[in-house]
C-alpha positions as CSV (number, residue, x, y, z in Angstrom):
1,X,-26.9,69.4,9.2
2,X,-26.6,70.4,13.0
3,X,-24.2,69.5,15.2
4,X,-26.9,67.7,17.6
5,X,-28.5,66.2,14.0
6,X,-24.7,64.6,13.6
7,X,-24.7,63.6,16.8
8,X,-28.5,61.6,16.9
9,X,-27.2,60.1,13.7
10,X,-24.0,58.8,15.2
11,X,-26.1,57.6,18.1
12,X,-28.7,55.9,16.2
13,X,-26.4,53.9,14.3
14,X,-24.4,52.8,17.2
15,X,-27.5,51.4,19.4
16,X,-30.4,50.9,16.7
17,X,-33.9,52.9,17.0
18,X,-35.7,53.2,20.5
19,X,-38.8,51.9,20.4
20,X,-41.1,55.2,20.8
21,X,-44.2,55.2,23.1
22,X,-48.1,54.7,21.7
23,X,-49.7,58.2,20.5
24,X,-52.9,57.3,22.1
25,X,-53.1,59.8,25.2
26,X,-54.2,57.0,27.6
27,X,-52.0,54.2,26.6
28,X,-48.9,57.2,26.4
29,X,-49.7,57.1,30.4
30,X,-49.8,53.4,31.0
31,X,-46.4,53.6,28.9
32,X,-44.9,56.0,31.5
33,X,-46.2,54.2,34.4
34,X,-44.7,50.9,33.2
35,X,-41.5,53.0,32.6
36,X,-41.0,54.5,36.0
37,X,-38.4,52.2,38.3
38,X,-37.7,49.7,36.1
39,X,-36.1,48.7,32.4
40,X,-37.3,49.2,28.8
41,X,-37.4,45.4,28.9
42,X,-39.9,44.9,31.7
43,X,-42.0,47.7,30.7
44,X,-42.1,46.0,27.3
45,X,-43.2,42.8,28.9
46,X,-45.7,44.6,31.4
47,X,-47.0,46.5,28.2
48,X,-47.1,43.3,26.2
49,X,-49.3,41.4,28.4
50,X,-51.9,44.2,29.1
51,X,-51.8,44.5,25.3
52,X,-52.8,40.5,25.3
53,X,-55.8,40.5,27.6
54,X,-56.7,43.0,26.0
55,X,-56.5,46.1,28.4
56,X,-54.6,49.5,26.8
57,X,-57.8,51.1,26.9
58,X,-60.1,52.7,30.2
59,X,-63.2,50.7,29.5
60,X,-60.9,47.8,28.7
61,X,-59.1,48.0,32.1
62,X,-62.4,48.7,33.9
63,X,-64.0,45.1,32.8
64,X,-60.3,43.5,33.6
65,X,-60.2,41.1,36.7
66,X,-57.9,42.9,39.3
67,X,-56.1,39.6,39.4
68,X,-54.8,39.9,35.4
69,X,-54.1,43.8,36.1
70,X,-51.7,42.8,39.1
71,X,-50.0,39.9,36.9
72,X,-49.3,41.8,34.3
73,X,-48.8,45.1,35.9
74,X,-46.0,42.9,38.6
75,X,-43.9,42.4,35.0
76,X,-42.9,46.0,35.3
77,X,-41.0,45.0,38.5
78,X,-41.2,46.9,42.0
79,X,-44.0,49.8,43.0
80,X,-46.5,47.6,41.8
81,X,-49.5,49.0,44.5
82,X,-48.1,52.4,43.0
83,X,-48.6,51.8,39.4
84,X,-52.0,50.3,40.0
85,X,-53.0,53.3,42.0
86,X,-51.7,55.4,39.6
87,X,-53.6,53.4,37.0
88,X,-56.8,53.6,38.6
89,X,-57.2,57.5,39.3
90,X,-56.5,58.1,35.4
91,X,-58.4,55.2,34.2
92,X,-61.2,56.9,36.1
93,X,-60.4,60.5,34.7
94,X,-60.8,59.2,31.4
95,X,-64.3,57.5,32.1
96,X,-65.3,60.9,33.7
97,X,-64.0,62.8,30.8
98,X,-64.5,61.2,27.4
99,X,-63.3,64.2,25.6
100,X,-59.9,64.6,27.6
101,X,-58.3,62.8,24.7
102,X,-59.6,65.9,22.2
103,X,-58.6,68.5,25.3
104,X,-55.0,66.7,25.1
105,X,-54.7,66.9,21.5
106,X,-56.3,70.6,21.4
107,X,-55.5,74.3,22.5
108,X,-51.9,74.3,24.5
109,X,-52.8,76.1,27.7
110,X,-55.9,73.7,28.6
111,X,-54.2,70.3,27.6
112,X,-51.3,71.4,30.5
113,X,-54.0,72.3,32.5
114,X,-55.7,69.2,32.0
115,X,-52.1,67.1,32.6
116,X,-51.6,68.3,36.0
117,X,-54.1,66.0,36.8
118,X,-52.4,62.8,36.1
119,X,-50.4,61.3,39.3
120,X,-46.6,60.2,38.4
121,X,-47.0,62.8,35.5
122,X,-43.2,64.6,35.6
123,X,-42.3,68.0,33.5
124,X,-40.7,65.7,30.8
125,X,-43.4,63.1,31.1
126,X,-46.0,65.6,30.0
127,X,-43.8,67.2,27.2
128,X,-43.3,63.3,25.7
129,X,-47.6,63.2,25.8
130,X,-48.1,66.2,24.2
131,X,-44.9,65.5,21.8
132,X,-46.4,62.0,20.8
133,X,-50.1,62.3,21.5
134,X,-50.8,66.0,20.4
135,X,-47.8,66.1,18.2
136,X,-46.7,69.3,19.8
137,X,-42.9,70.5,18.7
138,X,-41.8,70.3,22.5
139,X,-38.7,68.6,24.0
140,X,-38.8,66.3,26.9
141,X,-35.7,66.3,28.8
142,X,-35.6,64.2,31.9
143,X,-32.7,63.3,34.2
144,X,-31.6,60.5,31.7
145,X,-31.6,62.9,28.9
146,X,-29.7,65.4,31.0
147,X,-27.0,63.2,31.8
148,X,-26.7,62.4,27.7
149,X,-26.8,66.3,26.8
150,X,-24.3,67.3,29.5
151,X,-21.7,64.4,27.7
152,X,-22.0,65.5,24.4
153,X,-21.4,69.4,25.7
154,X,-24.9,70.8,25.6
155,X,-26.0,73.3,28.6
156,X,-24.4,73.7,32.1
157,X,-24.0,71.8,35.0
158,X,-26.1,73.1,38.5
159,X,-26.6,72.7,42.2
160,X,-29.4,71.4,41.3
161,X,-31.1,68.6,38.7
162,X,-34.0,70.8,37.9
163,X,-31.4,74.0,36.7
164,X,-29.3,71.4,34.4
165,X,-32.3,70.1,33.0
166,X,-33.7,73.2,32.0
167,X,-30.4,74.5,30.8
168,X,-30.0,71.4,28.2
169,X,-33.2,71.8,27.3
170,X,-32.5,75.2,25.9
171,X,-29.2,74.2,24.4
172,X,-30.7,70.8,22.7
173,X,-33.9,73.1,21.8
174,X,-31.4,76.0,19.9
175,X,-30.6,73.3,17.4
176,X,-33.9,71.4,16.6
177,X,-35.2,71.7,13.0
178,X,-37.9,74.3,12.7
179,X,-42.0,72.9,12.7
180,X,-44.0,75.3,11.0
181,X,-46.8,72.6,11.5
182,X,-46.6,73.0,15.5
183,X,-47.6,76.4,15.5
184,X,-50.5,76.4,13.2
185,X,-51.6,73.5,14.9
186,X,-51.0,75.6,18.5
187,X,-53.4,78.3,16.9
188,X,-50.1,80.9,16.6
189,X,-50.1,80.7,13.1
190,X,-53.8,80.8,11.0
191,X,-53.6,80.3,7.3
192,X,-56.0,81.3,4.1
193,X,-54.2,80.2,1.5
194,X,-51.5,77.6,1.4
195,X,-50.0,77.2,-2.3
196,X,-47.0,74.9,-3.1
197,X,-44.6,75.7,-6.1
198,X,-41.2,75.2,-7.2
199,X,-40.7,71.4,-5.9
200,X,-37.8,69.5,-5.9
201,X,-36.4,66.8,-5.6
202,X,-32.2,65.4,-5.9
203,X,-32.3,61.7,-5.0
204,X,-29.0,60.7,-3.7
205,X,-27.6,57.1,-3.0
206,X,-29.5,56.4,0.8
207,X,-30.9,59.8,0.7
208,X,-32.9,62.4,-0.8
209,X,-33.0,66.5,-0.6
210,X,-36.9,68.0,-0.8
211,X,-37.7,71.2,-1.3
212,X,-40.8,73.1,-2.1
213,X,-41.7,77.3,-2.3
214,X,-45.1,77.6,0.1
215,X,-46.9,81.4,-0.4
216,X,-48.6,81.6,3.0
217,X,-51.7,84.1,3.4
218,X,-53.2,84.4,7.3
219,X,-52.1,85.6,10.5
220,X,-49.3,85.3,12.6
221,X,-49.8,86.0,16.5
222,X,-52.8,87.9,15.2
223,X,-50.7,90.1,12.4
224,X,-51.3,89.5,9.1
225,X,-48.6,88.0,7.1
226,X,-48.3,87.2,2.9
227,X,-45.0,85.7,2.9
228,X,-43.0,83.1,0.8
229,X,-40.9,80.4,2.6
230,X,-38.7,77.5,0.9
231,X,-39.1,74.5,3.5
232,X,-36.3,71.7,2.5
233,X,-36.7,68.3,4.3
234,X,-33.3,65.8,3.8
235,X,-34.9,62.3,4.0
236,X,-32.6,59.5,5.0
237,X,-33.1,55.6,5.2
238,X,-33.4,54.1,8.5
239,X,-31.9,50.7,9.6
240,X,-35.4,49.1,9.4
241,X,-35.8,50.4,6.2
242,X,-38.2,53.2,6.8
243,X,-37.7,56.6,5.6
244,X,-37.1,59.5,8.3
245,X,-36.2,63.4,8.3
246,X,-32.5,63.7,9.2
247,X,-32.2,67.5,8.3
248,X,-34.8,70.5,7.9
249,X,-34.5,74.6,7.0
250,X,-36.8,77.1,6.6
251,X,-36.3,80.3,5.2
252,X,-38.3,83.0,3.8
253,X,-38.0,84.4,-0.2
254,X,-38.2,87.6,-0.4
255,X,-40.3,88.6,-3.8
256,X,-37.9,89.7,-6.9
């Protein structure tokens, strides 16, 4: 286990789970903002009662009275007219563009392209929509973040926010588990035969070790590759009682 893996652990247990934003693209964005100026308790409330009309959707929000949008949308707390206008352009991108939800989800370099687009859309805020709508291996550090990372040691102070941010994004980034699934689902890595062997599994009390041998045929980049790589997973128990990865390694077997 990582330092930064001991560290989230020791974390987690002290102040519970965070709840973690929607994975639809367009509800990720009224998540973010709800988030902006205010706390996770009034976007939760803001959230919750455009969730009861119901409104999380473009065509929902569209049919919504503009006197329920600002009621709900005025639990988020100050910069109402802001949100609303922010609300607005993107509802009307997504009516416009029906398939922005499969660009989002799709080839890297157009999904970016097709983010700039979004008013109140940060660096970080994009990373968390392409982390939890496109489930893209990608680490969005904002100023909160930043703050957290330079307390527990991780990347330098600057002059400057933007500097910082960037330098605890590399240092947090160095200690990630690896995602092999994030780069065949950016297009890097292209596969031909996937073939599992050699499973197994050591259940421990509150925890279990998995590992399993994958033979992997394709291309990598565009070389050809016929490799052998042992992924192991550590699964742990969470506090609610689900199960989540606390540990991963990847490491290739070279043939005997």
């Amino acid at each position: 286990m990582t330092r930064l893996q001991t560290l989230l652990s020791r974390l987690q247990e002290f102040y519970g789970l965070l709840p973690s934003p929607p994975h639809d693209p367009f509800a990720i964005f009224l998540w973010e903002v709800l988030s902006t100026h205010t706390t996770p308790g009034r976007r939760d409330a803001a959230f919750g009662a455009l969730k009861r009309i119901p409104a999380l959707t473009p065509d929902a929000i569209w049919r919504t009275s503009q006197k329920k949008l600002e009621e709900a949308v005025a639990l988020a707390g100050p910069f109402q007219e802001q949100r609303l206008r922010a609300l607005r352009t993107v509802v009307d991108l997504f009516r416009r563009s029906p398939n922005l939800p499969s660009v989002i989800k799709g080839p890297l370099p157009a999904a970016r392209r097709a983010l700039k687009r979004f008013p109140q859309l940060g660096g970080a805020s994009a990373r968390r929509m392409l982390l939890f709508a496109a489930d893209r291996s990608v680490l969005p550090v904002d100023l909160h973040l930043q703050r957290v990372g330079r307390r527990l040691g991780y990347g330098e102070e600057s002059e400057t926010g933007r500097k910082s941010v960037r330098s605890v994004q590399r240092a947090l980034t160095r200690e990630l588990p690896p995602d092999p699934g994030a780069f065949r689902r950016a297009g890097v890595l292209r596969l031909k035969e996937l073939e599992p062997s050699q499973q197994r599994i050591q259940l421990h009390p509150g925890f279990a070790v998995v590992s399993v041998l994958m033979h992997l045929v394709g291309t990598y980049q565009g070389a050809p590759i016929d490799q052998s790589i042992r992924y192991t997973r550590v699964w742990s128990i969470s506090p609610n009682g689900s199960m989540q990865i606390i540990a991963g390694h990847m490491s290739e077997v070279q043939p005997v």
